[in-house]
C-alpha positions as CSV (number, residue, x, y, z in Angstrom):
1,X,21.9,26.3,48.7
2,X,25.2,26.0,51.0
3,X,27.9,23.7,50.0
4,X,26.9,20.9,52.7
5,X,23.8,20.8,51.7
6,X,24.3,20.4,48.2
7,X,26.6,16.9,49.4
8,X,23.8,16.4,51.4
9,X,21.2,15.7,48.7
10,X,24.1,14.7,46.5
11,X,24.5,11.6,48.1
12,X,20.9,10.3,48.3
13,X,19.8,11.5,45.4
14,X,21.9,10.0,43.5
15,X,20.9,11.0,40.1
16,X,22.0,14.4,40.7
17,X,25.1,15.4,38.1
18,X,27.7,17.0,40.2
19,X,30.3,14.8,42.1
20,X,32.5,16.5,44.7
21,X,36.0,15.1,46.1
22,X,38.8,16.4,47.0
23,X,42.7,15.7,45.8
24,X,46.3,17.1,46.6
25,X,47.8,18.5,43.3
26,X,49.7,15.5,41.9
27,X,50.9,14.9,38.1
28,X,50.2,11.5,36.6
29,X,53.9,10.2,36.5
30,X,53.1,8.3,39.7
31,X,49.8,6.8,37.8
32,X,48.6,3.8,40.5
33,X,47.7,1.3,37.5
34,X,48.0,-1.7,39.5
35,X,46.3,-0.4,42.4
36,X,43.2,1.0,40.0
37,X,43.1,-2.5,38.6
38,X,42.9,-4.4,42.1
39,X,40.3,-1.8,42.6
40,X,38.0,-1.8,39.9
41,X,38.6,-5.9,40.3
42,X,37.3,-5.5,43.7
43,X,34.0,-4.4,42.4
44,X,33.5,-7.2,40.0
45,X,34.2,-9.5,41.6
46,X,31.6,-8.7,44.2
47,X,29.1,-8.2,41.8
48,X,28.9,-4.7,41.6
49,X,30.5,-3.8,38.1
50,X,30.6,-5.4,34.7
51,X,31.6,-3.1,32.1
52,X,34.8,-1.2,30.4
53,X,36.4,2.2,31.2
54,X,39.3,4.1,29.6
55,X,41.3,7.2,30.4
56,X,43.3,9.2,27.8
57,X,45.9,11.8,28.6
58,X,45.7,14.5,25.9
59,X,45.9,12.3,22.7
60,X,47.1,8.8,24.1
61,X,44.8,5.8,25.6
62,X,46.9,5.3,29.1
63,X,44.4,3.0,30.8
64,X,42.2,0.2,29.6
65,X,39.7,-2.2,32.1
66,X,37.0,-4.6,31.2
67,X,35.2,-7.1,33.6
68,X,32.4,-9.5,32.7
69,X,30.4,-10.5,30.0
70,X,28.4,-9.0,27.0
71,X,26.2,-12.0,26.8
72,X,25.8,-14.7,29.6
73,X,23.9,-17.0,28.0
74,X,26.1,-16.7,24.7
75,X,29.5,-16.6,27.0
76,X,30.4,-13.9,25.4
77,X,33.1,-11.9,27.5
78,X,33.5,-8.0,27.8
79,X,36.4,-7.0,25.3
80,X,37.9,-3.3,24.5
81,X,36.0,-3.6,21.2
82,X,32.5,-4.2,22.9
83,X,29.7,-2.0,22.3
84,X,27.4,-0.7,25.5
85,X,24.5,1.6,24.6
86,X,25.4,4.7,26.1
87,X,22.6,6.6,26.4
88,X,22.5,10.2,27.5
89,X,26.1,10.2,26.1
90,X,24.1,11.1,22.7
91,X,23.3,14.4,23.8
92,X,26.9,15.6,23.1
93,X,27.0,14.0,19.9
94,X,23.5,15.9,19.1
95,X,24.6,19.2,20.2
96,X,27.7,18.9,18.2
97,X,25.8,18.9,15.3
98,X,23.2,21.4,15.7
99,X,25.8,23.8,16.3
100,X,27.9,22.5,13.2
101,X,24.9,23.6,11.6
102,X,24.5,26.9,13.0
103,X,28.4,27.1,11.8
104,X,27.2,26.5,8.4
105,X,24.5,29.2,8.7
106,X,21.7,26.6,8.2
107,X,20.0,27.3,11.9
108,X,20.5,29.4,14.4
109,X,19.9,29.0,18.0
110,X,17.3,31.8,18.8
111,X,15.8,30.1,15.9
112,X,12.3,29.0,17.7
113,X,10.5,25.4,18.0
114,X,7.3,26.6,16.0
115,X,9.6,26.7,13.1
116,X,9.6,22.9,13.3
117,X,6.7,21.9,15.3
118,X,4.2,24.7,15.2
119,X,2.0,22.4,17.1
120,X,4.1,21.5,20.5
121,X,3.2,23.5,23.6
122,X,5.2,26.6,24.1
123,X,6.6,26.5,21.0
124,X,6.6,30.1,20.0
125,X,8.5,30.7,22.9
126,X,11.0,27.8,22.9
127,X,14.1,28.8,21.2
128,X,16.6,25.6,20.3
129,X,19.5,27.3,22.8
130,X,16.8,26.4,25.1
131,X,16.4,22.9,24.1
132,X,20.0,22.8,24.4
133,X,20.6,23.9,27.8
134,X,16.9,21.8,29.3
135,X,15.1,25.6,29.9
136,X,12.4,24.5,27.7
137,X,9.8,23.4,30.0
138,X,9.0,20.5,27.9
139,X,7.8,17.7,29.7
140,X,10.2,14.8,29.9
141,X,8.1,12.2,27.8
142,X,10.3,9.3,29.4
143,X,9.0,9.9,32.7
144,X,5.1,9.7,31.8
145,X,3.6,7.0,33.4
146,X,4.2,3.4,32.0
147,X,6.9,4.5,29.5
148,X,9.3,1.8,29.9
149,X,6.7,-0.7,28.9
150,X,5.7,1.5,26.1
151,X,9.5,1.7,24.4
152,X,10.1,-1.7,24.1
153,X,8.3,-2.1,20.7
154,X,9.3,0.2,18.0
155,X,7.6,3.6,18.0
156,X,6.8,6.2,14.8
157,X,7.9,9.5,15.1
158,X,3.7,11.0,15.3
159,X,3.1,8.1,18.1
160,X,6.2,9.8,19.8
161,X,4.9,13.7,18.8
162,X,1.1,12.7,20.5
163,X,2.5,11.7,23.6
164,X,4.4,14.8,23.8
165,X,1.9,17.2,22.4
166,X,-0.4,15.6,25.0
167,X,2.0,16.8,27.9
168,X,1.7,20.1,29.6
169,X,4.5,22.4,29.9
170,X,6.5,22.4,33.5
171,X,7.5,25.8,33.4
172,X,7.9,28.5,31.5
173,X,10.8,28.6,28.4
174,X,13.8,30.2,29.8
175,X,12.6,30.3,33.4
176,X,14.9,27.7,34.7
177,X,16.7,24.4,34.0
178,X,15.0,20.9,34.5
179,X,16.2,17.9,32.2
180,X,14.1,16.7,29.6
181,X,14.7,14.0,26.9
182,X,12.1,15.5,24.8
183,X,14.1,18.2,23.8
184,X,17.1,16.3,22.0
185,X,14.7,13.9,20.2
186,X,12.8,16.8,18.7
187,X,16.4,18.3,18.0
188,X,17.2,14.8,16.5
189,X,14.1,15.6,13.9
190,X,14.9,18.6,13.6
191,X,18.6,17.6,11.8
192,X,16.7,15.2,9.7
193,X,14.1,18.8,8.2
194,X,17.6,20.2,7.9
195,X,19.4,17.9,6.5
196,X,16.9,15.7,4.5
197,X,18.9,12.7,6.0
198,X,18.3,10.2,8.6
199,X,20.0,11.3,11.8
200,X,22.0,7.9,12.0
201,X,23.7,9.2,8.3
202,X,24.5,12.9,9.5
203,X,26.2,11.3,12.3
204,X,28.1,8.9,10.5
205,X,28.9,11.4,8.0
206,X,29.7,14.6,10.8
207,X,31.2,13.0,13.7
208,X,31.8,8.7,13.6
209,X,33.7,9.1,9.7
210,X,35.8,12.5,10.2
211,X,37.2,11.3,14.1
212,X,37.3,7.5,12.9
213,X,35.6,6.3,15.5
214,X,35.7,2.8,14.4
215,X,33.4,1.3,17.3
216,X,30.5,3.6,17.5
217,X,27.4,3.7,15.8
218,X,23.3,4.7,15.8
219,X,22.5,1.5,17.6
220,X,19.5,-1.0,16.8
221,X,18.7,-4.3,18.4
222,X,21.3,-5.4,20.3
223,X,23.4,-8.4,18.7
224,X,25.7,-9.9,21.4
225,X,27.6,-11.8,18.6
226,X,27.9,-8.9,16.5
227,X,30.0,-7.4,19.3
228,X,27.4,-5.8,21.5
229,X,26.9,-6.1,25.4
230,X,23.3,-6.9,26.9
231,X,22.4,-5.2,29.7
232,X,21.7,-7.1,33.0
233,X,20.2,-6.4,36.5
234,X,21.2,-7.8,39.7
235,X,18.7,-10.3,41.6
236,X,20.0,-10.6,45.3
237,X,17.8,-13.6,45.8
238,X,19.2,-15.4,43.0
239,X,22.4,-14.4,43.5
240,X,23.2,-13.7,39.8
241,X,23.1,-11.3,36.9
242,X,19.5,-11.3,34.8
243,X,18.7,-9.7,31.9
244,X,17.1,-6.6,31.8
245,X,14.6,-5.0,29.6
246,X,15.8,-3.9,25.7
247,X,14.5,0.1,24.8
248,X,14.0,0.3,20.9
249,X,16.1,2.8,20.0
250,X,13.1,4.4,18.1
251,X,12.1,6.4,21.4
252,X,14.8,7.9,22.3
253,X,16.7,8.7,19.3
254,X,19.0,11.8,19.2
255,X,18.5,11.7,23.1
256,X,20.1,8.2,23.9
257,X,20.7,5.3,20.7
258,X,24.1,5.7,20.2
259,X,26.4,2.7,20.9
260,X,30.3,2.8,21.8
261,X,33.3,2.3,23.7
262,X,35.2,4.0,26.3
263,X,38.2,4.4,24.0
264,X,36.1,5.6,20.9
265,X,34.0,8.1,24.0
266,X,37.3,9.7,25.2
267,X,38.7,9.9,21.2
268,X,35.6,12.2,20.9
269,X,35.3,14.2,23.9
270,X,39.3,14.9,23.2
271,X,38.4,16.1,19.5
272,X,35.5,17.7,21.0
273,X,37.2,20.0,23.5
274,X,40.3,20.6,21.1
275,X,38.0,22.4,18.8
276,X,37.9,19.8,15.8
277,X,34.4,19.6,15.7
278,X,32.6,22.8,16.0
279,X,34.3,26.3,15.6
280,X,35.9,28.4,18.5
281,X,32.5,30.8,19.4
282,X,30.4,27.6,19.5
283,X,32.7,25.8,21.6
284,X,32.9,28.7,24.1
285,X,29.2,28.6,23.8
286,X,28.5,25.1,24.6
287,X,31.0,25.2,27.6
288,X,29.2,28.2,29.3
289,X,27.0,26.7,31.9
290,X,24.2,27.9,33.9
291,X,22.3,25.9,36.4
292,X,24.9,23.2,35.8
293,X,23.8,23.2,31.9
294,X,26.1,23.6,28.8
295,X,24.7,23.4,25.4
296,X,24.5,19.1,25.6
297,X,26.8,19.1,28.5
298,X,26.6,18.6,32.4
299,X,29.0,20.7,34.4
300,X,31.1,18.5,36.9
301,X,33.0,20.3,39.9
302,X,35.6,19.1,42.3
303,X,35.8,20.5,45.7
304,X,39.7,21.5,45.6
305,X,42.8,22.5,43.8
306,X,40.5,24.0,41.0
307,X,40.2,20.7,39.0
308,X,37.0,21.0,36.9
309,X,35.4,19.2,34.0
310,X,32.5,18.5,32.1
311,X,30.8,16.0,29.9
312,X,27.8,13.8,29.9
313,X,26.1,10.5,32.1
314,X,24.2,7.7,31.0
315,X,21.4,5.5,31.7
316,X,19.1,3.3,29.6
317,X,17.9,-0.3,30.4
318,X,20.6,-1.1,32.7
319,X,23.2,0.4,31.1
320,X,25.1,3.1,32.9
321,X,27.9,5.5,31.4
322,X,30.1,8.6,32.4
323,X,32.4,10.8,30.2
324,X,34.4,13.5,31.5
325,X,36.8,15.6,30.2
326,X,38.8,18.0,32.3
327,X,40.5,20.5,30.0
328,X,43.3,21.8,32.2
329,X,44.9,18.0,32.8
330,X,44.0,17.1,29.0
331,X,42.6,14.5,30.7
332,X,39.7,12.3,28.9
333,X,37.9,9.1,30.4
334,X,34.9,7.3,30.3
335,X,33.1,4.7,31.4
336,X,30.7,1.6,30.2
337,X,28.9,-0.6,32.0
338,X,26.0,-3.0,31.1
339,X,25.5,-4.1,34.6
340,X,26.3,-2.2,37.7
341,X,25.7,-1.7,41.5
342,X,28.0,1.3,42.6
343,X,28.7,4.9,41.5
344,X,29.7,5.9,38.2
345,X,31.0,9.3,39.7
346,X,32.7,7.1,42.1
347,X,34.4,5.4,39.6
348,X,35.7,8.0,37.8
349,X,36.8,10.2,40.8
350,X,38.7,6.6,41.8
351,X,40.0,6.8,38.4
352,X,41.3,10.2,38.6
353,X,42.6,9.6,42.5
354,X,44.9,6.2,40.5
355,X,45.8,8.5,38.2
356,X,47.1,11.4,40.5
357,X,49.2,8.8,42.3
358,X,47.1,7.7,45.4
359,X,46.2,4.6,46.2
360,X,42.6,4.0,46.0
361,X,41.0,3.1,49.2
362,X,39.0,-0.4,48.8
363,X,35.0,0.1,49.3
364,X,33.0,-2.2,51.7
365,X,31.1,-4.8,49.8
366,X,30.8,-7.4,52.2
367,X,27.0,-7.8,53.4
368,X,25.4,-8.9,56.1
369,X,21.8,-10.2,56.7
370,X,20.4,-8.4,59.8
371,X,16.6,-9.3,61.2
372,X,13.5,-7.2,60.3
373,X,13.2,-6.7,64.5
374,X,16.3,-4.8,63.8
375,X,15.7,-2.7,61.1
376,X,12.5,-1.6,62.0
377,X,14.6,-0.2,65.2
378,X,16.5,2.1,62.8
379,X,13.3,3.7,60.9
380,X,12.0,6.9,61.7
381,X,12.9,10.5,60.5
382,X,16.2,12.3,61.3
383,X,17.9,15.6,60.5
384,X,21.5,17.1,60.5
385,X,22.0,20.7,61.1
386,X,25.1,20.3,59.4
387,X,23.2,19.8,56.0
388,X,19.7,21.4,56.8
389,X,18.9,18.0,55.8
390,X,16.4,15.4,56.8
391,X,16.4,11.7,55.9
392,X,13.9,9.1,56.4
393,X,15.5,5.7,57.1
394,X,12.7,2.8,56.5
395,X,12.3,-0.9,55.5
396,X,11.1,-2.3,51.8
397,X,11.4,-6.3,51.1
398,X,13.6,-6.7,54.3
399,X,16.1,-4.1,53.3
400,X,16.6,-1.0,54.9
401,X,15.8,2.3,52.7
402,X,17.0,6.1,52.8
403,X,15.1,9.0,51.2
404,X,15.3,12.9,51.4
405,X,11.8,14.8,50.2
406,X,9.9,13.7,47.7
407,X,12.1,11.5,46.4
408,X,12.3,7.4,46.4
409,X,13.6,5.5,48.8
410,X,17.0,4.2,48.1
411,X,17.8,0.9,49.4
412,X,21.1,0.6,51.5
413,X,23.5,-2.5,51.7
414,X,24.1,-3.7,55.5
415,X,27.9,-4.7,55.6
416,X,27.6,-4.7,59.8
417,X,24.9,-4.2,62.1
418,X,24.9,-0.9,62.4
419,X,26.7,0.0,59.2
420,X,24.7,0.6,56.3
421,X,26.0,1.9,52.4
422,X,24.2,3.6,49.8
423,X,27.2,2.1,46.9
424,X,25.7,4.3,44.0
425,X,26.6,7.5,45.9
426,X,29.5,6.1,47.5
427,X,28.2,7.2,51.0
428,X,28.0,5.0,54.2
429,X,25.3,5.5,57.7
430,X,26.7,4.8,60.9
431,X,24.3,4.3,63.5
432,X,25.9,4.8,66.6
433,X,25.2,2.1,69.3
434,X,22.3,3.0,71.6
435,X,23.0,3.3,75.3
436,X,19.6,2.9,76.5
437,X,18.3,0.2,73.7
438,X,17.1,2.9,71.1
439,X,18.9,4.0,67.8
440,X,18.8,8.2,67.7
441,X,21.4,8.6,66.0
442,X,23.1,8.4,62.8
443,X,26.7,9.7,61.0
444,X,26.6,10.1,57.3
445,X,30.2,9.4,56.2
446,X,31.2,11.0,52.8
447,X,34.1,11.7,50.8
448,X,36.1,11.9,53.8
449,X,33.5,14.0,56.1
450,X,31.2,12.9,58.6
451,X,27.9,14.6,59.2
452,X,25.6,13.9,62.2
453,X,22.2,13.2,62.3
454,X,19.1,13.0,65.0
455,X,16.4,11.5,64.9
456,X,13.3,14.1,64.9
């Protein structure tokens, strides 16, 4: 796949892990605070971000933000000591210490599945460096149908086991990468047969106790007074934050209960990457990627002056979450939100762009309410030869929508009449004003470069 296209299905698909952007080489003497803050204020204050981030240069917390509230109904406001369910986050945390383990000779990554759970599909052939790195071909058991219904009551491990056992295999172990929860909750049991402990205690006792990370924890119901944030979802016809639906952390386990904080987040990833946690050949291990896959890792790359990091996303309930860690700038951040309408990748890249000493440009937030007559002028199919890309622009519940493939629509946010912004991927479509009453034509604008598009 060619760089443009990559952007291309980058910025509608915006689950996808890599974020590109592009920065002069800067050091962080000239590190915009003020501007970052009047940014990231922007965003909140139009509804787009509640939440906490924090950036750490080698050992040192140089940047703090938090905006909103952990509990609305309890007015409960967003501290630096609140607590967001991180989700995915876990994975690193998991990895770490399976391959502890393998350190201490107690596993070993070509060890295989059926040593565990004879009974899964595949499992001869599943190795746990496969589990590691998603090239297992399990099935992703939070994507079967009616799952998010399913994990709101509290769930035994052989319920969880039957629903996966149940699941055919995507693809053949080893013969490529897909992401799959199901791997790091059966790696989560596995540490327990190891260990003869509950995961929540090995990570207490192998990670949270040794790095002090005061604010993190194997998380439970969430208790808003005991320091915790709720996560909420948007309702654009109310106009206000509601609450959103609350996973049992029984579900998802090693692959997503962990709760934190930014600063405790970048504290880890920093003790992480400096080799406190696991020993050298390990470390190199987990950092060599393939497919855009570490061992519990996601590989992020920058378009220019060689920057390059990795680290890990989040997203459960409403909760979304980002750490990154670039090892050549020491640099360390992370964010935490428990309700948000914008671009986590976004935010960082604006967080690095502060902290190079640019001044953060402010995104368009402002909407506009256009007629259905109108939008149903936009629809229709177009494609870029730029990107090798095609896009199908349509209307859901009076908003206009963008999809590439076989994937969802997106729904875009009109801030003009012919101006259109998909926030989570930080992208904006132009429609260029028709000369003879119909729309052809479209320019995607991201990251600084424009990319035309006609309709089919």
């Amino acid at each position: 796949m060619n760089y443009r296209k990559k952007v291309g299905l980058w910025i509608i698909a915006s689950f996808l892990m890599v974020g590109m952007v592009a920065w002069e080489s800067r050091n962080c003497g000239d590190f915009q605070h003020e501007a970052l803050t009047e940014w990231l204020e922007h965003l909140y204050e139009n509804d787009r971000f509640m939440g906490s981030v924090a950036m750490r240069h080698s050992d040192e917390v140089i940047y703090e933000y938090q905006a909103g509230q952990a509990g609305y109904h309890e007015e409960i406001d967003i501290g630096p000591e609140t607590q967001f369910r991180v989700g995915s986050i876990t994975k690193m945390f998991t990895a770490v210490i399976v391959l502890q383990l393998t350190d201490e000779e107690h596993l070993s990554l070509e060890d295989r599945l059926a040593d565990y759970f004879s009974e899964l599909p595949n499992a001869e052939k599943i190795t746990l460096e496969h589990m590691l790195r998603h090239r297992s071909g399990l099935f992703n058991f939070t994507s079967a149908e009616g799952f998010t219904e399913w994990m709101t009551e509290p769930r035994s491990r052989s319920e969880i086991l039957e629903r996966i056992i149940g699941s055919s295999p995507v693809f053949e172990p080893g013969e490529r990468a897909q992401y799959s929860n199901t791997n790091f909750l059966l790696l989560g049991y596995i540490i327990e047969q190891i260990t003869g402990k509950s995961y929540a205690e090995v990570l207490r006792e192998r990670v949270i106790e040794p790095l002090e990370l005061n604010r993190t924890n194997y998380g439970g119901v969430i208790s808003v007074r005991n320091g915790e944030a709720r996560s909420y979802i948007y309702s654009e016809v109310e106009q206000h934050w509601n609450p959103s639906t609350e996973t049992h952390v029984s579900g998802i386990h090693a692959a997503g209960a962990i709760i934190s904080t930014p600063s405790d987040l970048t504290k880890f990833a920093r003790a992480l990457f400096t080799g406190k946690l696991v020993g050298q050949h390990n470390l190199d291990r987990m950092t060599e990627f393939r497919d855009g896959y570490g061992l519990g890792l996601i590989e992020f790359s920058f378009e220019e002056d060689e920057l390059y990091g990795y680290g890990h996303t989040g997203g459960i309930d409403s909760f979304r979450s980002n750490l990154t860690y670039l090892p050549k700038e020491e640099i360390s951040l992370s964010i935490t939100a428990n309700g948000l309408r914008f671009s986590d990748s976004q935010i960082r890249n604006t967080m690095l762009t502060a902290w190079r000493g640019e001044q953060p440009e402010l995104p368009e937030l402002q909407t506009v309410d256009l007629t259905e007559g109108h939008l149903q002028r936009l629809t229709g199919d177009y494609e870029s030869e730029d990107l090798s890309l095609e896009i199908s622009i349509g209307v859901e519940d009076g908003r206009l929508t963008a999809r590439t493939d076989h994937q969802p629509a997106f729904p875009l946010t009109a801030t003009g009449k012919h101006r259109f912004s998909l926030l989570e991927a930080g992208a904006v479509i132009e429609f260029l004003k028709p000369e003879n009453g119909s729309y052809d034509q479209f320019i995607l604008h991201q990251n600084g470069e424009e990319f035309a598009f006609i309709r089919k």
